[in-house]
C-alpha positions as CSV (number, residue, x, y, z in Angstrom):
1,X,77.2,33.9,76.8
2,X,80.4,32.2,75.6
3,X,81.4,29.4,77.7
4,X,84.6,30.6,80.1
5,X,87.9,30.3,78.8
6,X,89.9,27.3,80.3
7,X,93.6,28.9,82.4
8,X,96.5,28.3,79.8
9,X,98.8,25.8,80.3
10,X,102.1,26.9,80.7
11,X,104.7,26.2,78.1
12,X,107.0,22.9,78.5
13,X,106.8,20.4,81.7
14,X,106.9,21.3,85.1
15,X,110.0,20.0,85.4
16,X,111.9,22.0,82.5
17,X,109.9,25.2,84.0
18,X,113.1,28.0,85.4
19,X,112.7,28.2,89.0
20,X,112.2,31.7,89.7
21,X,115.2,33.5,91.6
22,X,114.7,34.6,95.1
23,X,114.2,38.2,94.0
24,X,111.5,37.2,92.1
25,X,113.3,37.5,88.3
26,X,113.8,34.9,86.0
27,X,117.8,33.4,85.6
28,X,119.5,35.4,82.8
29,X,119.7,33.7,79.1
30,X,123.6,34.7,78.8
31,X,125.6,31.4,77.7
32,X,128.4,30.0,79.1
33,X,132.1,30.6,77.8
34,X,131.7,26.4,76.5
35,X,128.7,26.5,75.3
36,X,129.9,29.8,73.0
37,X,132.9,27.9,71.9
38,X,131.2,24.6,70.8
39,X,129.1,26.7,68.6
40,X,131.7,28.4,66.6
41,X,133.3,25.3,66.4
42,X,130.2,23.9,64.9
43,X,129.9,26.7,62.4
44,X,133.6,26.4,61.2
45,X,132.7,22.6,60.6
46,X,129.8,23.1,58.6
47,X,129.4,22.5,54.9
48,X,129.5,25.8,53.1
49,X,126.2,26.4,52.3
50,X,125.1,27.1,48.3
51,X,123.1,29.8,47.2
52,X,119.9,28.8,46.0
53,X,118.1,29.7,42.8
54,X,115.8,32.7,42.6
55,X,112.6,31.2,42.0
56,X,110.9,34.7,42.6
57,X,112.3,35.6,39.3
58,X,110.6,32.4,37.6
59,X,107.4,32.9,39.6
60,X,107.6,30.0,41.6
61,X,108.1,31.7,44.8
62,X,105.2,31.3,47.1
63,X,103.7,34.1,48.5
64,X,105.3,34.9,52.2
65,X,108.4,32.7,51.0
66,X,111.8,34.2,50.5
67,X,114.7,32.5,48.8
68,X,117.6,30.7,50.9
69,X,120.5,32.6,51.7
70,X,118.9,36.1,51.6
71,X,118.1,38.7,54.8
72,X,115.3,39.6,55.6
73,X,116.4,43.2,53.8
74,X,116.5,41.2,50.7
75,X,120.5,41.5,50.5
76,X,123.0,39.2,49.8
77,X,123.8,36.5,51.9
78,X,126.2,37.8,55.0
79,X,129.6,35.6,54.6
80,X,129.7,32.5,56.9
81,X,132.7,30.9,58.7
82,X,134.3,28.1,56.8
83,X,133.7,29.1,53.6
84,X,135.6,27.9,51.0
85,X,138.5,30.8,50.1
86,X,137.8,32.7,46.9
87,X,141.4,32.3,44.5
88,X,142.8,30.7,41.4
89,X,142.2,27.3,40.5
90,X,146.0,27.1,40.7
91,X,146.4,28.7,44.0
92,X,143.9,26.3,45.4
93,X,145.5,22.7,43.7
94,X,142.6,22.2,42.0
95,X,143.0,21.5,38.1
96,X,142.1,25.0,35.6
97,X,139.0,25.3,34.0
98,X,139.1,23.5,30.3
99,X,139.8,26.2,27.0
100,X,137.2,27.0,25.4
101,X,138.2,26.8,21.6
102,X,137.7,30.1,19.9
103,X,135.0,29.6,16.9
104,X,136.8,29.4,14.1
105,X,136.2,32.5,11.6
106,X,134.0,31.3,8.3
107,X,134.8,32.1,5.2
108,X,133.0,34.9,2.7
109,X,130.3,32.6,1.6
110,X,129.8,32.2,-1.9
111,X,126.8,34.2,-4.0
112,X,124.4,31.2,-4.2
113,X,123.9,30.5,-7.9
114,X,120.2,28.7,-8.6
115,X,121.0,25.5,-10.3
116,X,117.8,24.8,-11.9
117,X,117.7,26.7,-15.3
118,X,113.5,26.7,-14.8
119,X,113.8,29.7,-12.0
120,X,116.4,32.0,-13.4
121,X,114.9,35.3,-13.6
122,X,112.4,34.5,-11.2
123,X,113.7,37.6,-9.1
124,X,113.4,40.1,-11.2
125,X,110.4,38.9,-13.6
126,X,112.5,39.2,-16.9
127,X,115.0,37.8,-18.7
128,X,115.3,34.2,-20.4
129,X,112.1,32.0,-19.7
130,X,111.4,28.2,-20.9
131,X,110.9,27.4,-24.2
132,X,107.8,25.3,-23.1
133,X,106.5,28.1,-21.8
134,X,107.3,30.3,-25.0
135,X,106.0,27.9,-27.2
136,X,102.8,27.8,-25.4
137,X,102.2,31.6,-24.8
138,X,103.0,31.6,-28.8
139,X,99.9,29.1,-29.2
140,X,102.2,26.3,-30.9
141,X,100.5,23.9,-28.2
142,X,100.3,23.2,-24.4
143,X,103.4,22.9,-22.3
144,X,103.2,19.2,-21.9
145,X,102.3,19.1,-25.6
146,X,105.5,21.1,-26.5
147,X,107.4,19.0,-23.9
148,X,106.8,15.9,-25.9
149,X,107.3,17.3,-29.1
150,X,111.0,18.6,-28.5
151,X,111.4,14.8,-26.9
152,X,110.4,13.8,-30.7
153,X,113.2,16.1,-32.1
154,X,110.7,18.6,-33.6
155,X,111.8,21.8,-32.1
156,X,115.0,23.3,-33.3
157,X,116.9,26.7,-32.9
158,X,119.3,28.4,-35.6
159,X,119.1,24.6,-37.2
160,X,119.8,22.4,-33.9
161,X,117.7,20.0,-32.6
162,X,117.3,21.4,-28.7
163,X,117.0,18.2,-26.5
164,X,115.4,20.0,-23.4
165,X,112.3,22.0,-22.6
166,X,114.0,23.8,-19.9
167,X,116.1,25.5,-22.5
168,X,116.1,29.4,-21.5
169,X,115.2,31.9,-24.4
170,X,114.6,35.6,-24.4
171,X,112.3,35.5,-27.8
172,X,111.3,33.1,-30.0
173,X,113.8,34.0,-33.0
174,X,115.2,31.3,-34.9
175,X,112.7,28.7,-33.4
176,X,111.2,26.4,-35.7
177,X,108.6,23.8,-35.2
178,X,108.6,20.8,-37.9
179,X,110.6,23.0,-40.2
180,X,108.1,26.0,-39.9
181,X,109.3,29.5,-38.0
182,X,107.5,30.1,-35.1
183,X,106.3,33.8,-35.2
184,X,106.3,36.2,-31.9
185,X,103.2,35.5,-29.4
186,X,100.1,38.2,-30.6
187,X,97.7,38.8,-28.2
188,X,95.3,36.7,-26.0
189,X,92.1,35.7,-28.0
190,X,89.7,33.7,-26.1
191,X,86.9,31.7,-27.9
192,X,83.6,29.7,-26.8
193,X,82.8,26.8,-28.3
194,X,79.8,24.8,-27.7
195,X,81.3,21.4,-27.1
196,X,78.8,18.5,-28.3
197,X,79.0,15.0,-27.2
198,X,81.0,12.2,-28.5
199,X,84.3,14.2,-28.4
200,X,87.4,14.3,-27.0
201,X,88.9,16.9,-25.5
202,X,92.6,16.3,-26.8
203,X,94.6,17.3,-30.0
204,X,95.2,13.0,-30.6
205,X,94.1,10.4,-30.0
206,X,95.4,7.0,-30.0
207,X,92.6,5.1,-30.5
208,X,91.7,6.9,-32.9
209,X,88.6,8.3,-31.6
210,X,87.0,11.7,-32.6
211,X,88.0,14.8,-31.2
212,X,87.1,18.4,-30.4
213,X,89.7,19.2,-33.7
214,X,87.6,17.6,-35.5
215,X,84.7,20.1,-35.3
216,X,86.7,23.6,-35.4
217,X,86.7,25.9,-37.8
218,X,89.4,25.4,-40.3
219,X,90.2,29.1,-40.2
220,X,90.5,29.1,-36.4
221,X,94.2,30.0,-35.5
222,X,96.0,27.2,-33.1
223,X,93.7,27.5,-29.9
224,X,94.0,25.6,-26.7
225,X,91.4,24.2,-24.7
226,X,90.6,25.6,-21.4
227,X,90.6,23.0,-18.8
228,X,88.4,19.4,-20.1
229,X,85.1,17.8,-20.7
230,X,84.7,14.6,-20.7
231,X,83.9,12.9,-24.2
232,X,80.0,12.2,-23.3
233,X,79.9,16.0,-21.7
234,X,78.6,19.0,-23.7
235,X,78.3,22.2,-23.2
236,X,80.6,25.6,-22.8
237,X,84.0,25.2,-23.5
238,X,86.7,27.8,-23.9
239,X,89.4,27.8,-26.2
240,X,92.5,30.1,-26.0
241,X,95.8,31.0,-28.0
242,X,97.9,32.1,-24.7
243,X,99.1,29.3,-22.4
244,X,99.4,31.6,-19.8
245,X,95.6,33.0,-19.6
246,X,94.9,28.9,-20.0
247,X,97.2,27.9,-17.2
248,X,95.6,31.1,-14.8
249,X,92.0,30.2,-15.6
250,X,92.7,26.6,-14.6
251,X,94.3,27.0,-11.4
252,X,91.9,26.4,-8.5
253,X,93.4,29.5,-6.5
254,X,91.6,31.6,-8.9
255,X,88.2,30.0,-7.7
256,X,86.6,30.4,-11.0
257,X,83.1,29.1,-11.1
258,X,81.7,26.4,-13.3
259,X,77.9,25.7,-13.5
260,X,76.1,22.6,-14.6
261,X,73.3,21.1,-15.2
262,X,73.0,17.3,-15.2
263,X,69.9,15.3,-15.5
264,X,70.1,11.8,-13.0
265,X,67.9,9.1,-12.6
266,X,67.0,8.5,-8.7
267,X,65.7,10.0,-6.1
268,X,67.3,13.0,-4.2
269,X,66.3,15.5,-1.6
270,X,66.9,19.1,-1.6
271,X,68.3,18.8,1.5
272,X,70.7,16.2,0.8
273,X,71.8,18.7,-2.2
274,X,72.2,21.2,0.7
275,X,74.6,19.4,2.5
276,X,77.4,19.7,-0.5
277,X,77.7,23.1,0.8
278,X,80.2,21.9,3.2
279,X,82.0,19.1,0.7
280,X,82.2,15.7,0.8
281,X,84.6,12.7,0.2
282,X,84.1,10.3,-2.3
283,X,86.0,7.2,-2.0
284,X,89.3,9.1,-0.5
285,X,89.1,12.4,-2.5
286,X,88.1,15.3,-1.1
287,X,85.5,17.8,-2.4
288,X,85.5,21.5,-2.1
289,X,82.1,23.2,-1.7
290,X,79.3,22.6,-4.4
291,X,76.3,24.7,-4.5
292,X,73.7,22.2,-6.2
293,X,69.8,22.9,-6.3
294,X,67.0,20.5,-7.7
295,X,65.8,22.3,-10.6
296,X,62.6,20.1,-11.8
297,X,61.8,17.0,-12.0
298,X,61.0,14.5,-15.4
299,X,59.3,11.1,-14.3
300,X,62.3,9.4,-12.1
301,X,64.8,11.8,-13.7
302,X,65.7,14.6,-11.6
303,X,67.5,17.9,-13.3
304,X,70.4,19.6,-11.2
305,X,72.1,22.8,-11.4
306,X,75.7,22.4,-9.5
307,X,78.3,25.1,-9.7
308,X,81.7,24.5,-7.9
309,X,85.0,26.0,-8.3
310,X,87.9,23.4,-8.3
311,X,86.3,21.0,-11.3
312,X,88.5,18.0,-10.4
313,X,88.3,15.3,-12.8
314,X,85.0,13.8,-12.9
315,X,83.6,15.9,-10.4
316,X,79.9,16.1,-10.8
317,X,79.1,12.6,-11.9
318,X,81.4,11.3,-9.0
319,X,79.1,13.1,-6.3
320,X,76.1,12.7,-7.6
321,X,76.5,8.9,-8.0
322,X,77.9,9.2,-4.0
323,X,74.2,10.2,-3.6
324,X,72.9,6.8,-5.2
325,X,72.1,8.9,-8.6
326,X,73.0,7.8,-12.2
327,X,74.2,10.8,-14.6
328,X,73.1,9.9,-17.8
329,X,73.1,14.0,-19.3
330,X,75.8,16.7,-18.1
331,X,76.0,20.2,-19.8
332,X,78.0,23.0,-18.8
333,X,76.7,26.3,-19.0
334,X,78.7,28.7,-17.6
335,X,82.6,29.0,-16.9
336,X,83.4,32.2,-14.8
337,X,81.4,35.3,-16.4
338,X,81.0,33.5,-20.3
339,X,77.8,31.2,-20.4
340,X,76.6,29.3,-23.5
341,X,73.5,30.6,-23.6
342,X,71.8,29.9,-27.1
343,X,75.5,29.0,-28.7
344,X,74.8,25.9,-31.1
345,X,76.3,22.6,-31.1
346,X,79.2,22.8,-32.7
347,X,79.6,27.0,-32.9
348,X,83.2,29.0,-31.9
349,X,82.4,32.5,-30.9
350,X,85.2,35.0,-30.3
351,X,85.2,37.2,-27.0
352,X,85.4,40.9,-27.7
353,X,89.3,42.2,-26.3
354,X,87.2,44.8,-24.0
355,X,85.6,41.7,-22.1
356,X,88.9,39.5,-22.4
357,X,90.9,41.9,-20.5
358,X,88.2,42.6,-17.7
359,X,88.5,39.2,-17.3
360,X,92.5,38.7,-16.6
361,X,92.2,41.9,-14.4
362,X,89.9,39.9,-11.9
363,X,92.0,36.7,-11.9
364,X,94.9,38.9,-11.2
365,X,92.5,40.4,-8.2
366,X,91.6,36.9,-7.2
367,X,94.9,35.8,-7.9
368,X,96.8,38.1,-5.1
């Protein structure tokens, strides 16, 4: 059984307890004429009281808590005694609120006019475009190639000089390159070319040192090289008479693949080849993915097929000698859906229009 409850105490001392009346009712609670007059008096006195912020609205109201000022009803705040008068600011002696100066009314603003000549017509896709970039799609040479010939004072139109690649044409008439009039761009063509070693991949060079020029065809038309190989490199290289399908294929956003197969002396683990799946950094530049597999091996030579899609400069030798290897053989073989196959040393091979065109349609796709 639960141990009896102890008598309640009652409330206050036993001195402050009402004695009881002699009818056996307590003395009423009614106040006294001074007592009601010192509290008005005390409620005119008093500060008028500010409403506080509604912090139900903000959610910071705790549960059971109501905001200052409000009934229990949730109405306003009943008036209070002493309050300061509602009036004008005039009325009341007190100095006006400041003006509040009326935004002042803009003009019509101007059409903005584009003040780089590179990016007119960019709206609309037409109009004037860069001779640079006319010059190239016309397979004179590469935009930076053109760019340094008009600085030599090669390029002329309707007999003067033009000083500028960002001159704006529509066409190409009256354009003439060392004297000779530059026809209308045809269509694409595309070549592969077997690239051997001990080239260059440049029109020039100043050291005079051999280069891929050397070993065309004489009765190629002007063709452009599609990205570069290093001058110990062989392999697959494509050659192009539009700057524009060059400039495309280049660009990393296409993600066009590039295989290779390099031959390294040292000693490597499949698993360590594995682990370029998720790129690596070499010496503060940073590698995109590289799918590399250990194809054989030749006494302390190993043989690597690597395809990767961005083909930074030096790319493969640069990560494999990360890995503690030494490239001394690097042949590319394949450069999106073209591979060299059994192309010789040395051999040009046109691609058929049919295949060409396939082509730009899924760099467009991959492009978007």
């Amino acid at each position: 059984m639960p141990p009896p409850r102890k008598p309640r105490k009652p409330f206050g001392k036993p001195d402050d307890r009402r004695p009881a009346r002699e009818d056996g009712k307590r003395p009423s609670r009614a106040k006294s004429e001074d007592q009601k007059a010192s509290d008005a008096w005390g409620v005119a006195m008093a500060r008028p009281v500010r409403k506080a912020p509604d912090n139900k609205a903000k959610g910071n109201t705790p549960n059971g808590e109501r905001a200052r000022g409000r009934t229990a009803a949730g109405g306003a705040k009943p008036p209070l005694e002493g309050r300061r008068p509602q009036g004008s600011a005039a009325a009341m002696g007190e100095r006006p609120p400041r003006m509040v100066r009326k935004p002042r009314a803009h003009a019509p603003q101007k059409p903005v006019t584009n003040p780089h000549p590179a990016r007119a017509g960019a709206v609309s896709g037409e109009g004037p475009q860069r001779i640079a970039k006319l010059l190239a799609r016309a397979g004179v040479a590469s935009r930076r190639e053109v760019e340094r010939m008009i600085a030599e004072g090669r390029v002329a139109l309707a007999g003067a000089l033009i000083d500028t690649p960002a001159t704006l044409l529509s066409s190409l008439a009256g354009v003439t390159v060392d004297g000779n009039l530059v026809a209308e761009p045809e269509e694409a063509r595309l070549f592969l070319f077997h690239k051997p070693p001990g080239y260059l991949t440049t029109e020039r060079d100043p050291a005079g040192r051999p280069t891929i020029y050397d070993r065309l065809p004489a009765d190629l038309p002007r063709v452009m090289p599609v990205g570069r190989l290093d001058m110990n490199t062989e392999g697959l290289l494509l050659l192009t008479t539009d700057g524009g399908l060059k400039r495309q294929m280049e660009l990393p956003s296409t993600g066009v693949e590039r295989s290779y197969r390099a031959r390294a002396f040292g000693e490597v683990s499949q698993t360590q080849l594995e682990e370029l799946m998720m790129g690596v950094e070499v010496e503060g530049i940073r590698y995109g993915r590289i799918d590399a597999n250990l194809e054989r091996r030749t006494g302390r030579n190993q043989w690597i097929e690597m395809t990767l899609t961005e083909g930074k400069n030096r790319e493969v030798r640069r990560v494999l000698e990360h890995l503690g290897l030494k490239v001394n053989r690097l042949i590319r073989t394949r450069y999106g859906i073209f591979e060299l196959g059994d192309l010789p040393p040395g051999a040009v091979v046109e691609v058929r229009q049919h295949e060409l065109e396939l082509f730009r349609k899924s760099l467009k796709q991959r492009g978007d």
